[in-house]
BAKE-728996 format. One record per residue (C-alpha): residue in one letter; x, y, z. Coordinates in nm, 3 decimals. Layout:
N
   papa        px        py        pz
      A         X         Y         Z
...
//
This chain:
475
   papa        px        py        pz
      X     3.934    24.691     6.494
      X     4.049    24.490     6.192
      X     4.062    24.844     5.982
      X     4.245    24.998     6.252
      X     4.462    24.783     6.278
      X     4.596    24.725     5.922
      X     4.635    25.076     5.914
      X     4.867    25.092     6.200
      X     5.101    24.845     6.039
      X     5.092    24.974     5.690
      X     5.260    25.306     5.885
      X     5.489    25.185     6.132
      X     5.615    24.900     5.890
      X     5.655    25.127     5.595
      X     6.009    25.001     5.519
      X     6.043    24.764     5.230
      X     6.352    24.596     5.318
      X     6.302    24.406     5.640
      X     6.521    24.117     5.750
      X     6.385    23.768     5.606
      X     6.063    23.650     5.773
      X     5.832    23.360     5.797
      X     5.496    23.428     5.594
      X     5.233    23.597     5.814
      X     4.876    23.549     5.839
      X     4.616    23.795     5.863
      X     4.598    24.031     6.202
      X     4.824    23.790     6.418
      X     5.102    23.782     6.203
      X     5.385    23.511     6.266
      X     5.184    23.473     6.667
      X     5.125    23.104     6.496
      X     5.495    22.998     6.485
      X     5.533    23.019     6.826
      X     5.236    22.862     6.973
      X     5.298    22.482     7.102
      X     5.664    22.606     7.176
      X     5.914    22.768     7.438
      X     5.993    23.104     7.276
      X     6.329    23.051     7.267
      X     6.303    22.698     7.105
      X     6.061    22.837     6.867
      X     6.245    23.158     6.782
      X     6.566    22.945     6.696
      X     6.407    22.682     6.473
      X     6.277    22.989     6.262
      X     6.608    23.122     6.243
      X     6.771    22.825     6.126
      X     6.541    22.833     5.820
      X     6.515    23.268     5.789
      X     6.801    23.360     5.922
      X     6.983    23.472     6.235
      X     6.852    23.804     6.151
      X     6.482    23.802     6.143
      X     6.199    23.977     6.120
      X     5.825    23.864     6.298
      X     5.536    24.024     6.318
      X     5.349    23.994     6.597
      X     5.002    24.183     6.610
      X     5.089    24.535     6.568
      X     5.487    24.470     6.736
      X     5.761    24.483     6.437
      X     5.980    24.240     6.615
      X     6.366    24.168     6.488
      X     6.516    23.857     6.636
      X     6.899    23.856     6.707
      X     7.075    23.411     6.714
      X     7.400    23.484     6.609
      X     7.695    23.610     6.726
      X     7.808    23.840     6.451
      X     7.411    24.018     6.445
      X     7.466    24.062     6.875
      X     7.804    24.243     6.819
      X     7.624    24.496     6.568
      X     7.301    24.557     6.766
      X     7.453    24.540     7.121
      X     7.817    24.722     7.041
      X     7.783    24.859     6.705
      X     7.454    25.023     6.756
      X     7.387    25.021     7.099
      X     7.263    25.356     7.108
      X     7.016    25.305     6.893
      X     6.880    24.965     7.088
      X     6.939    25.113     7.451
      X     6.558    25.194     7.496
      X     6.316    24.927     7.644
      X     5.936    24.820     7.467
      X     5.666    24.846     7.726
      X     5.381    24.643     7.761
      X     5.103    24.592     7.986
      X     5.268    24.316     8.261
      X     5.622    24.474     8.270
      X     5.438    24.826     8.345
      X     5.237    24.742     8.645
      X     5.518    24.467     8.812
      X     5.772    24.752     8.788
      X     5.556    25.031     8.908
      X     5.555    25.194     8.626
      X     5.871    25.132     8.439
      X     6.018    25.295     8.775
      X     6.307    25.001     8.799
      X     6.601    24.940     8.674
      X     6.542    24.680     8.430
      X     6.243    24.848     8.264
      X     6.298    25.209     8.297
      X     6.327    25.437     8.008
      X     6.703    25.552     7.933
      X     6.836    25.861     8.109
      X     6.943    26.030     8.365
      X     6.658    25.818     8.618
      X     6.764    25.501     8.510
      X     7.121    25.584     8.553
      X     7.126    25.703     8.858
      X     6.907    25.405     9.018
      X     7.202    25.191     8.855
      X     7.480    25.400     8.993
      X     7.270    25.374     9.356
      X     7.233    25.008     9.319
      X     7.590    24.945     9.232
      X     7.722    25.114     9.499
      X     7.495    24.999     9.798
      X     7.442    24.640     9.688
      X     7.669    24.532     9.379
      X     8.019    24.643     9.382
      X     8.304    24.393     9.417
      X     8.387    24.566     9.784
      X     8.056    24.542     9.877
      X     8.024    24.207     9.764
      X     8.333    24.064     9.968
      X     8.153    24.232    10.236
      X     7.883    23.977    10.276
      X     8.087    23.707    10.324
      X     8.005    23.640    10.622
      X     7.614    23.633    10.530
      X     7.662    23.406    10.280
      X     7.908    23.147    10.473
      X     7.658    23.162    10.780
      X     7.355    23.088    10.539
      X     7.505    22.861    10.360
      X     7.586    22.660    10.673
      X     7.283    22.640    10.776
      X     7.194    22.544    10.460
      X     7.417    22.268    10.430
      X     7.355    22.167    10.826
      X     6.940    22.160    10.725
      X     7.034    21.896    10.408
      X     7.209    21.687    10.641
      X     6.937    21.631    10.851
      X     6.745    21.451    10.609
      X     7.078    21.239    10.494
      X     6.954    20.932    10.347
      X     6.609    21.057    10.229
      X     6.485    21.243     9.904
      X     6.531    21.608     9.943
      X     6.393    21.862     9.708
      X     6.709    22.036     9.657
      X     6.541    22.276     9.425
      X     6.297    22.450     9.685
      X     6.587    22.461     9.935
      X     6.844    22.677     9.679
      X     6.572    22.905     9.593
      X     6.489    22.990     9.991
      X     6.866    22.979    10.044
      X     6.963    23.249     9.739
      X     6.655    23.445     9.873
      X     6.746    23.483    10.220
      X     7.162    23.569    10.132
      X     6.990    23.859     9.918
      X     6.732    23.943    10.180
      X     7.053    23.973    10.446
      X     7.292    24.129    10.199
      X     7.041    24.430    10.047
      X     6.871    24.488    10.418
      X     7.074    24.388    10.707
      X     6.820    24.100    10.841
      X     6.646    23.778    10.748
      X     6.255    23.860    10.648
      X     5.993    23.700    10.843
      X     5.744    23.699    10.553
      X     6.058    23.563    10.288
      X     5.825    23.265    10.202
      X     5.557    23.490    10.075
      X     5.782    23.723     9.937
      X     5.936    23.439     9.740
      X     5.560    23.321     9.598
      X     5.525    23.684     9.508
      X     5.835    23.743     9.312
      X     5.840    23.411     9.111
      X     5.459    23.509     8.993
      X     5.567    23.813     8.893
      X     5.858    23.677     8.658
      X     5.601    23.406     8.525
      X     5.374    23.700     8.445
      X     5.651    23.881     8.303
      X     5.721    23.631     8.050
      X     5.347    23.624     7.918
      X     5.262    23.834     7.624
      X     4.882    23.919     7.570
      X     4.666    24.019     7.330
      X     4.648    24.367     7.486
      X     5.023    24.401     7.417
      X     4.992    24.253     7.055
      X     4.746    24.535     6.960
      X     4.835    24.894     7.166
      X     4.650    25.070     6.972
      X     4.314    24.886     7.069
      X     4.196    25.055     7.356
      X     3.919    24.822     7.424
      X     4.133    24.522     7.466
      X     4.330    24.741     7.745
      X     3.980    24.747     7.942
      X     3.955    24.402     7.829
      X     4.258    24.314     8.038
      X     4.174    24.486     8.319
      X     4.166    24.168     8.537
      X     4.506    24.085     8.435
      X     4.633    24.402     8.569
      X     4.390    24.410     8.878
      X     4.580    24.048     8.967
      X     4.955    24.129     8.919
      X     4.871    24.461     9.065
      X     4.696    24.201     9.338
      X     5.058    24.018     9.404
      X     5.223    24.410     9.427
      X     5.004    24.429     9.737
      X     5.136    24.127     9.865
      X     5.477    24.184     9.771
      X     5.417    24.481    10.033
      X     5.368    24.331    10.310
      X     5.727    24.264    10.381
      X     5.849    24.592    10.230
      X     5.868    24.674    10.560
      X     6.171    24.517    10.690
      X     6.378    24.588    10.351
      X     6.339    24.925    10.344
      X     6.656    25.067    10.546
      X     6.912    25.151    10.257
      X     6.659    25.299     9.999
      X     6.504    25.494    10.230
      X     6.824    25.670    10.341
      X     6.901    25.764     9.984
      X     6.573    25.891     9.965
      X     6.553    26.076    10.281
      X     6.930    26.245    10.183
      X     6.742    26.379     9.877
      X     7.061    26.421     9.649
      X     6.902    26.236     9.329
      X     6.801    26.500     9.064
      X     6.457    26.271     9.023
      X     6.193    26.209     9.309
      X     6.294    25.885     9.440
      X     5.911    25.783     9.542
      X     5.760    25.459     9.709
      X     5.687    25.305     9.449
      X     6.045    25.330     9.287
      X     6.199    25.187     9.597
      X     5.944    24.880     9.587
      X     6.043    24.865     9.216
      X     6.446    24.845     9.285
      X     6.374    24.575     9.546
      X     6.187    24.354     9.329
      X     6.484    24.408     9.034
      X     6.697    24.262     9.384
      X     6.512    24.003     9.445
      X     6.439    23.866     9.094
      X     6.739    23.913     8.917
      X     6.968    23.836     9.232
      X     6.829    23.560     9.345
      X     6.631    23.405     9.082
      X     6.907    23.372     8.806
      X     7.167    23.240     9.087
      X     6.970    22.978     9.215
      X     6.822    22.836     8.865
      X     7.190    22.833     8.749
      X     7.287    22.619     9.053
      X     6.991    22.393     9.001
      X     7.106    22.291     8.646
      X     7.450    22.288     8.688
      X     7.373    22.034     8.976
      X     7.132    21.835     8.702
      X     7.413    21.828     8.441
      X     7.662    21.731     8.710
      X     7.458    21.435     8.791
      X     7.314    21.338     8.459
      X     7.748    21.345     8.394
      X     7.875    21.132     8.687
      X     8.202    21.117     8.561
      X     8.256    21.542     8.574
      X     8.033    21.520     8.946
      X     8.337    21.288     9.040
      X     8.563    21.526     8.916
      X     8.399    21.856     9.064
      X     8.407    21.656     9.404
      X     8.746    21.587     9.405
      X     8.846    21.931     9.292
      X     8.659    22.126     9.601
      X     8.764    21.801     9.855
      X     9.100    21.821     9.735
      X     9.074    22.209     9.848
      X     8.941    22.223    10.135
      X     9.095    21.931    10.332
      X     9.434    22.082    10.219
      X     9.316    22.483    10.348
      X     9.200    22.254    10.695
      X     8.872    22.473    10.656
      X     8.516    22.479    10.451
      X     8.455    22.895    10.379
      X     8.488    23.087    10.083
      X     8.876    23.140    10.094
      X     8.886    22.834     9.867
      X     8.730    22.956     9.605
      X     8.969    23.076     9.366
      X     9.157    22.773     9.376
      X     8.893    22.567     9.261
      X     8.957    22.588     8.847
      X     8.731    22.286     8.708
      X     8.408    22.471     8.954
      X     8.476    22.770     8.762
      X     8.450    22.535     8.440
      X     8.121    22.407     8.547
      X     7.950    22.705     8.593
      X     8.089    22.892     8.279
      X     7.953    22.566     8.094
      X     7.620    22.592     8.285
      X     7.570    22.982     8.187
      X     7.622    22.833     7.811
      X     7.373    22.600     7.800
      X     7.124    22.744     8.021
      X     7.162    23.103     8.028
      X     6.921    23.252     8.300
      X     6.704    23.489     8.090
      X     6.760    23.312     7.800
      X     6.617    23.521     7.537
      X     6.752    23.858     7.703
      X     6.505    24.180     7.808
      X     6.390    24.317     7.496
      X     6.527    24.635     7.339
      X     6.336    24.920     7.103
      X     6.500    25.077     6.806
      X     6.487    25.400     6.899
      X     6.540    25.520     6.523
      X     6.558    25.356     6.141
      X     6.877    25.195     6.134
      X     7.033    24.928     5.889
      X     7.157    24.590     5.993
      X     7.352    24.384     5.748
      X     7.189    24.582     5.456
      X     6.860    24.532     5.638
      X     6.653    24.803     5.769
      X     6.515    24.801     6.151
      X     6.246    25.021     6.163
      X     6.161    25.300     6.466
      X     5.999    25.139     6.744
      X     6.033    24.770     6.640
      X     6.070    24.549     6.960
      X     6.481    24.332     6.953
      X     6.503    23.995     7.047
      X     6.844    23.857     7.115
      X     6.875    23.439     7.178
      X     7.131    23.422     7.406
      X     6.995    23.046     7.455
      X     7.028    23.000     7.031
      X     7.406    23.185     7.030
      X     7.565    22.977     7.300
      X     7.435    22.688     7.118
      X     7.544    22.813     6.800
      X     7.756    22.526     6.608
      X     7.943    22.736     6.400
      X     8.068    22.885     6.706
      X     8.041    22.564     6.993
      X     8.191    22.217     6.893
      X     7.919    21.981     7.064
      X     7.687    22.264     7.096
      X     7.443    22.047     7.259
      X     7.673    21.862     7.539
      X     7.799    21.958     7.865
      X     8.149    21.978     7.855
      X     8.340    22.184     8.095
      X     8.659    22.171     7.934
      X     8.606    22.375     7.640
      X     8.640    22.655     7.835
      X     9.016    22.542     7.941
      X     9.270    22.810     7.823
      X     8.960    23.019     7.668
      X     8.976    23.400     7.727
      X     8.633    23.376     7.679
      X     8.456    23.505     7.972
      X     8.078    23.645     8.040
      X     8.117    24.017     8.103
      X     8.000    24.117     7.749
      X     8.260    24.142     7.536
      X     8.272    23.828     7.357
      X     7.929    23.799     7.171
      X     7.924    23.435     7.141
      X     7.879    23.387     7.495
      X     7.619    23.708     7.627
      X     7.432    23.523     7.984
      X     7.425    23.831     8.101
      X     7.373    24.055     7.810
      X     7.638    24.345     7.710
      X     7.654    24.737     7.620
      X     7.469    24.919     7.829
      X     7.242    24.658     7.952
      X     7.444    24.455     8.071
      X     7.362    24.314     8.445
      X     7.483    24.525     8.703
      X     7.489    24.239     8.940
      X     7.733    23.979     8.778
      X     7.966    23.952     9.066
      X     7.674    23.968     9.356
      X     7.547    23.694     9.184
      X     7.882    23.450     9.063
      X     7.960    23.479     9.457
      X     7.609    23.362     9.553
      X     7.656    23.042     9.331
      X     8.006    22.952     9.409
      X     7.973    22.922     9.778
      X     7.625    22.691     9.763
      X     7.762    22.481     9.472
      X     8.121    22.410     9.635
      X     7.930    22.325     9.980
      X     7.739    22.061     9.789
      X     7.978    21.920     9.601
      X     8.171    21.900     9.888
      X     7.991    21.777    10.220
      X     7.765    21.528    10.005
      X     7.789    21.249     9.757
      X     7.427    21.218     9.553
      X     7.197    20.951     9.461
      X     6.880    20.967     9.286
      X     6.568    20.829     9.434
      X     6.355    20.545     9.401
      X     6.640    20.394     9.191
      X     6.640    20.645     8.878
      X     6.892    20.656     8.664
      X     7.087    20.937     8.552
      X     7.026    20.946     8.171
      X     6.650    20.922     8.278
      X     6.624    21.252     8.454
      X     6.388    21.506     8.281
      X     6.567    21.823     8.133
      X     6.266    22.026     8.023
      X     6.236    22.348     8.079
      X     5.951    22.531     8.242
      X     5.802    22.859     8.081
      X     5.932    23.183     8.247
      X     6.195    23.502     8.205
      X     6.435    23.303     8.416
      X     6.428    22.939     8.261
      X     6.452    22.695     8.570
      X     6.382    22.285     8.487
      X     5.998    22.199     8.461
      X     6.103    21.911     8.749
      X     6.230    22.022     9.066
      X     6.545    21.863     9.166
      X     6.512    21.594     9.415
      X     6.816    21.368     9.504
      X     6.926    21.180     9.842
      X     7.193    21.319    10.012
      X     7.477    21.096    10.162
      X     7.705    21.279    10.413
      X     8.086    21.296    10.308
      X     8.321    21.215    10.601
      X     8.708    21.357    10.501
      X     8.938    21.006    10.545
      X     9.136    20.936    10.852
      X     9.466    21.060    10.650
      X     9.338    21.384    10.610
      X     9.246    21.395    11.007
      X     9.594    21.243    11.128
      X     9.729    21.569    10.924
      X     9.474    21.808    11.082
      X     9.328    21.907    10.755
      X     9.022    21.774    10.812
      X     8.715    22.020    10.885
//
């Protein structure tokens, strides 16, 4: 095995002029540095003494990492191309059926057509808008379900996640799902699982360790059969483009299941983790909670009514959440890219087949780039043109170039709403008499990066004043 694999390396990693890298022990390579460590922490501490382009070895993988702006431009613009293929390893295969997804699936003609399906059912800007009314009546009852417990901790965490869930379970099939809970358990496993790399994936070439594994594969495979189970109340939409038969691919089972868990996970997940921090930050930062609250009161007792019209008028919101996406980007290092051929970055050379990293965590905190890197600070993003649809590298939450998330403006619209509801019907205390500098910011190990604490804060009802009811702009 040892033979076998030294051999491997010494021919895929033939190149002589690699980006700067850590030294590497023997077999497991640079797996040391990032044991003990969130990948993302780890991976930017190395950079700060190798470089921001940098090359690990891991196992067999030849493994470039991407933390600064200028080295995302080139791989993700300049050479996107060349990085538009996926790496595949054991986890990713069997929780995407296959690599029959959209997040996972090889480049082509399949994977652009699934795109162009999912756009157009689920993710356009007119289709979007045309949920409204899903997402006001959910978050209602959202909002109504908080107030019950007024006064009391609630675990405001638990009740975004089932909230974002359900919109996207209403706004992809039509109806709520009677088995969401379990569906929920499911898909959250799967993204944990999807983070984890193991020593099967390290060393492909070792077919024993693939048998090895087997009970890995027999359990995610395990939570696919679950995920089943409620398959059969989403299945309306995707089975009418399959029954129409106008895709030049067969569009089988098992690549429906796989677009609905791409949905699910990157819908809802991302949308509800970035509401959860940017309600931590907001109350770890009374003074800009104060100011949020004013903002979307100020709003909506002047409109007379609490729905999504108000939206647009609420400018310092829009601040929080661009400043939330910085500092806590949802997939924080983003879904890894293959070089599909040699190429040279910054007179380095990238070798065929070596796995990219990009730190979209590491660039938004980038001090050359961020005065303050490390704070929350709405305001910098006053008069900025900088916004998060790709083009400006130094801020990438969702990625750019071809990879970019499909679902940017299904999933803004699903945090707006929520957040502007909370900020607006409730003012928030922490329990048991904690103090806001003593909450717990850590973050828990994942694809999506949530907090390691749930969220759990005592809501007290906001009542508009008797001015703004003599006026009739009261809700």
């Amino acid at each position: 095995m040892v033979l076998k694999r030294e051999k491997r390396i010494k021919t895929n990693g033939s190149t002589s002029n690699l980006p700067p890298a850590p030294l590497k022990l023997p077999i497991i390579g640079n797996f040391h540095n990032l044991v003990g460590c969130l990948p993302h922490h780890g991976l930017r501490d190395l950079a700060k003494k190798y470089g921001r382009l940098m090359h690990l070895q891991l196992g067999e993988l030849s493994t470039v990492v991407v933390s600064s702006p200028k080295f995302a431009r080139e791989v993700m613009k300049s050479h996107d191309i060349v990085f538009v293929s996926r790496p595949h390893n054991l986890t990713t295969r069997i929780i995407s059926y296959d690599s029959n997804d959209i997040a996972f699936s090889p480049y082509g003609d399949y994977r652009k057509q699934l795109r162009k399906i999912c756009i157009s059912e689920l993710l356009s800007p007119k289709r979007v808008l045309s949920y409204r009314s899903i997402r006001e009546e959910d978050v209602f009852d959202f909002i109504n379900r908080i107030a019950s417990k007024a006064g009391s901790p609630v675990n405001l965490t638990n009740k975004t996640y089932s909230l974002i869930y359900g919109i996207t379970t209403r706004a992809a099939f039509g109806k709520k799902c009677k088995d969401q809970d379990l569906f929920i358990s499911a898909a959250r496993k799967a993204i944990t699982s999807a983070a984890e790399l193991h020593i099967a994936d390290l060393f492909p070439s070792i077919e024993l360790l693939q048998s090895i594994t087997g009970l890995k594969s027999r359990k995610i495979l395990s939570m696919n059969t679950r995920r089943a189970r409620v398959y059969a109340d989403l299945l309306d939409v995707l089975l009418k483009v399959q029954e129409q038969g106008d895709l030049e691919f067969p569009f089988t089972t098992n690549c429906i299941k796989a677009v609905i868990l791409d949905i699910f996970t990157a819908g809802s997940e991302t949308s509800a983790t970035t509401i959860d921090w940017a309600m931590c930050e907001m109350m770890k930062n009374p003074k800009l909670m104060k100011k949020a609250q004013m903002e979307v009161r100020e709003v909506f007792n002047r409109k007379g009514k609490v729905d999504e019209s108000g939206i647009e008028e609420m400018k310092f919101l829009k601040l929080v959440i661009r400043e939330t996406l910085r500092l806590h980007p949802p997939v924080p290092m983003l879904l890894p890219r293959e070089c599909r051929e040699k190429c040279e970055i910054n007179g380095f050379e990238i070798p065929t087949k070596a796995t990219l990293i990009v730190n979209a965590w590491a660039i938004g905190r980038d001090p050359e780039y961020w005065t303050e890197p490390e704070s929350f600070i709405p305001e910098r993003f006053l008069d900025s043109f900088i916004d998060y649809k790709g083009t400006n590298f130094e801020y990438i939450p969702f990625g750019a170039g071809r990879w970019i998330c499909p679902g940017i403006t299904f999933g803004m619209a699903n945090v707006e709403l929520p957040l502007a509801m909370l900020l607006y019907h409730f003012d928030w205390k922490l329990p048991n008499g904690k103090k806001p500098e003593d909450m717990n910011m850590s973050e828990a190990f994942g694809v999506a990066i949530r907090r390691k604490d749930d969220l759990c804060m005592i809501p007290i009802p906001y009542h508009p004043s008797p001015e703004a009811q003599a006026q009739g702009k009261e809700v």
